[in-house]
C-alpha positions in Angstrom: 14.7 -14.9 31.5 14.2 -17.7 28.4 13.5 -16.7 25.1 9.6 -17.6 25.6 9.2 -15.7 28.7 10.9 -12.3 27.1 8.7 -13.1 24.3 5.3 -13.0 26.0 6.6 -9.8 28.4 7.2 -7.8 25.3 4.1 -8.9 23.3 1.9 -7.4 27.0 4.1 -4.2 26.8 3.8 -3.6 23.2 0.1 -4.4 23.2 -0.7 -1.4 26.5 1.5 0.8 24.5 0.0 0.4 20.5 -3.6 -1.6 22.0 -5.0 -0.3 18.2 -1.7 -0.9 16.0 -2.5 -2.6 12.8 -1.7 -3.0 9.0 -0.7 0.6 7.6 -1.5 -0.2 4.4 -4.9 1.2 3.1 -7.3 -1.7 1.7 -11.0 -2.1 1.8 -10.3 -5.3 -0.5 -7.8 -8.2 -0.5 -6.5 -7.9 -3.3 -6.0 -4.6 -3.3 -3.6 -5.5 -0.3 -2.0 -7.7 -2.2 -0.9 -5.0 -4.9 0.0 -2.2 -2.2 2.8 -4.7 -0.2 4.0 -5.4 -3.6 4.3 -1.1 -3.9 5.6 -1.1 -0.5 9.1 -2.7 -1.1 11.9 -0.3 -0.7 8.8 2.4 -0.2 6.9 3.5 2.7 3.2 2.5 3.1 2.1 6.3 3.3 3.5 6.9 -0.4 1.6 4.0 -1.4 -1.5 4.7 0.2 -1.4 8.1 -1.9 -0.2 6.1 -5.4 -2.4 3.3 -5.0 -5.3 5.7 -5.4 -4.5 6.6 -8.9 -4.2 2.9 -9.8 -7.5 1.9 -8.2 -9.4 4.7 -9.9 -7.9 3.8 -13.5 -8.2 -0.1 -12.5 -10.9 -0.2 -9.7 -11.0 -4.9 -10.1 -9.0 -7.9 -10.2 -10.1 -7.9 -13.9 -9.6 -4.3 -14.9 -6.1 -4.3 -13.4 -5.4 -7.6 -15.2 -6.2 -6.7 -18.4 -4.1 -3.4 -18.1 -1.0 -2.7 -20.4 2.3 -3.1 -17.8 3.3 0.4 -19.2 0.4 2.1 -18.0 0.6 0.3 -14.7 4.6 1.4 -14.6 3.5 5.0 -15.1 1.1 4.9 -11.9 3.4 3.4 -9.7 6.7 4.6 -10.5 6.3 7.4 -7.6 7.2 4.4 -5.0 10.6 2.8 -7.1 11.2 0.0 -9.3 8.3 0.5 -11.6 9.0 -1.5 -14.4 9.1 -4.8 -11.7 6.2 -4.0 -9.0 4.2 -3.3 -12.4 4.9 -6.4 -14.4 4.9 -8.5 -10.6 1.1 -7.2 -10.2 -0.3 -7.8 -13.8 1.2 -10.9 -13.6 -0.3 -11.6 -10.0 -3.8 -9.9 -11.2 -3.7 -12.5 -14.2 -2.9 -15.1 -12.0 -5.7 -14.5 -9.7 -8.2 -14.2 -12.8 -7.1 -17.1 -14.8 -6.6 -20.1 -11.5 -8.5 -18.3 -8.4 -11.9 -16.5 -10.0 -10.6 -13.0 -9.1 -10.0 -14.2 -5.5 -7.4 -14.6 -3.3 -6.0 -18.0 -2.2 -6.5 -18.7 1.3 -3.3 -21.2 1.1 0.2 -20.1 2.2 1.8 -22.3 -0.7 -0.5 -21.1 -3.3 0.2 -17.2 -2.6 3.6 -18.2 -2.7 3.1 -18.9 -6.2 2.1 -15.3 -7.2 4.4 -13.3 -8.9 6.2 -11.0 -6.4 4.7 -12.4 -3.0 7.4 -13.9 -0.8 6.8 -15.3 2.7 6.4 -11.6 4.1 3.3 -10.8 1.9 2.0 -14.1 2.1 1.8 -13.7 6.1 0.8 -10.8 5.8 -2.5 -11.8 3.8 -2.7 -15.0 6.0 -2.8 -12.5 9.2 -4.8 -9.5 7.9 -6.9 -11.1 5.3 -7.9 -14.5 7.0 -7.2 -14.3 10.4 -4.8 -16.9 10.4 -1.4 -17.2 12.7 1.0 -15.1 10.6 4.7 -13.8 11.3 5.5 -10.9 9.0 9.2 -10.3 9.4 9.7 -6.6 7.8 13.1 -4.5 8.1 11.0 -3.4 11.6 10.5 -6.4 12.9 14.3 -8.2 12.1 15.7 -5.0 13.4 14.0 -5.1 16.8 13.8 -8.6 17.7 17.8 -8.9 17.6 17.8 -6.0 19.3 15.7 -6.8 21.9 17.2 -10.6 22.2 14.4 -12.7 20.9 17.0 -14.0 18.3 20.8 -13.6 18.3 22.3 -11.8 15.7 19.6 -13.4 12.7 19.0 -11.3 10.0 17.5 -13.4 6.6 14.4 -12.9 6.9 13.1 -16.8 7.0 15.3 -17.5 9.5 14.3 -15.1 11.6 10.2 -16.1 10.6 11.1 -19.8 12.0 13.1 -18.6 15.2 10.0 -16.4 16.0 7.5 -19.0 15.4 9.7 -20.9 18.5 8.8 -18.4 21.0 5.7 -16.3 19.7 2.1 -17.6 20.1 0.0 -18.2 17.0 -2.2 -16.1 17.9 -0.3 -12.9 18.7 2.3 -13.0 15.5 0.4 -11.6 13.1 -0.8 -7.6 15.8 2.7 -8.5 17.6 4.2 -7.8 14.1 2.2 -4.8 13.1 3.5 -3.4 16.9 7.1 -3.8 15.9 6.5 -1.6 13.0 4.6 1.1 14.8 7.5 0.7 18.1 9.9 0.9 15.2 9.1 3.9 13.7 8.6 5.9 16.6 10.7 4.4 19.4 13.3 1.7 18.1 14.5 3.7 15.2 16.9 2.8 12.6 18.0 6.0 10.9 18.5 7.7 14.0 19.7 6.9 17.4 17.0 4.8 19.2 14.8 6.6 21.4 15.7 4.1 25.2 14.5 7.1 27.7 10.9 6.5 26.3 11.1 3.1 25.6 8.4 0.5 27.4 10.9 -2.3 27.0 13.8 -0.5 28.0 14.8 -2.7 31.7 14.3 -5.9 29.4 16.0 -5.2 26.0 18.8 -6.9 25.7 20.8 -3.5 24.3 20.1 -2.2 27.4 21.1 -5.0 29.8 
């Protein structure tokens, strides 16, 4: 079976299996996406979903959170690890969005780029969520079950892995095939344990199992 073939059977499995899987973050605004995947590094998204409340309440706009002291912010968020650089990487990135984009997001992968702390995974992960635009978010989940499954050979920087995928994935399914991984990931293809193959739906087609 070719890469794109494998490909396209596991985005159909995944899709019966998690037809509702999507971003795990909490947001009911851009931006405030954009501040909880900068939280989310070395975290998991259900701490940030409870921290992020805090910060929201204290700082409920672009503006309110851009004008905050990095201290305060730091105080909020330390509950989800490196404080002192997810809170000066999101007053930076709320300034940013005030002072060049009127409070709004950017709906340019170069320009999100240029935020402080967004790297190609949050920048496709606002392209998919946000704007509905072909994304590829490649997350310890999805790096971790890709090589295992055999759509890429032993790739494990995360671009590299983004531009092999891009090879084999359709546009259109990148950014929910993603959020699948993630869900398959932490309940199936596990990483701190001993992955879960009896129950897996892509078990006669993973290439650790063949």
């Amino acid at each position: 079976m070719t890469k794109e073939k494998l490909a396209l059977e596991v985005i159909e499995r995944l899709k019966k299996e998690y037809p509702d899987a999507g971003c795990t973050l909490d947001y009911d605004e851009a931006w405030k996406l954009l501040v909880s995947v900068r939280l989310a590094a070395q975290c998991t998204d259900a701490r940030v979903n409870v921290v992020v409340e805090g910060l929201y309440e204290k700082y409920p706009s672009v503006e309110a959170l851009a004008e905050a002291d990095v201290g305060d912010i730091e105080a909020i968020v330390r509950p989800c690890g490196l404080g002192r650089s997810k809170a000066r990487d999101i007053s930076g990135c709320m300034k940013q969005l005030r002072d060049e984009h009127g409070g709004k997001i950017p709906r340019d992968f170069d320009a999100l780029l240029k935020l402080p702390g967004v790297g190609r995974k949050s920048a496709n992960l606002i392209m998919g969520d946000v704007f509905g635009e072909p994304a590829i978010v490649t997350d310890t989940h999805c790096i971790r079950l890709v090589n295992r499954i055999g759509l890429v050979d032993g790739i494990k920087e995360p671009k590299k892995v983004e531009m092999a995928l891009w090879k084999i994935i359709p546009p259109e399914e990148g950014s929910d095939f993603c959020h699948r991984l993630v869900y398959h990931g932490r309940d199936v293809c596990t990483a701190r344990t001993k992955p879960y193959c009896e129950k897996c739906c892509l078990q006669d087609i993973c290439a650790k199992n063949i």
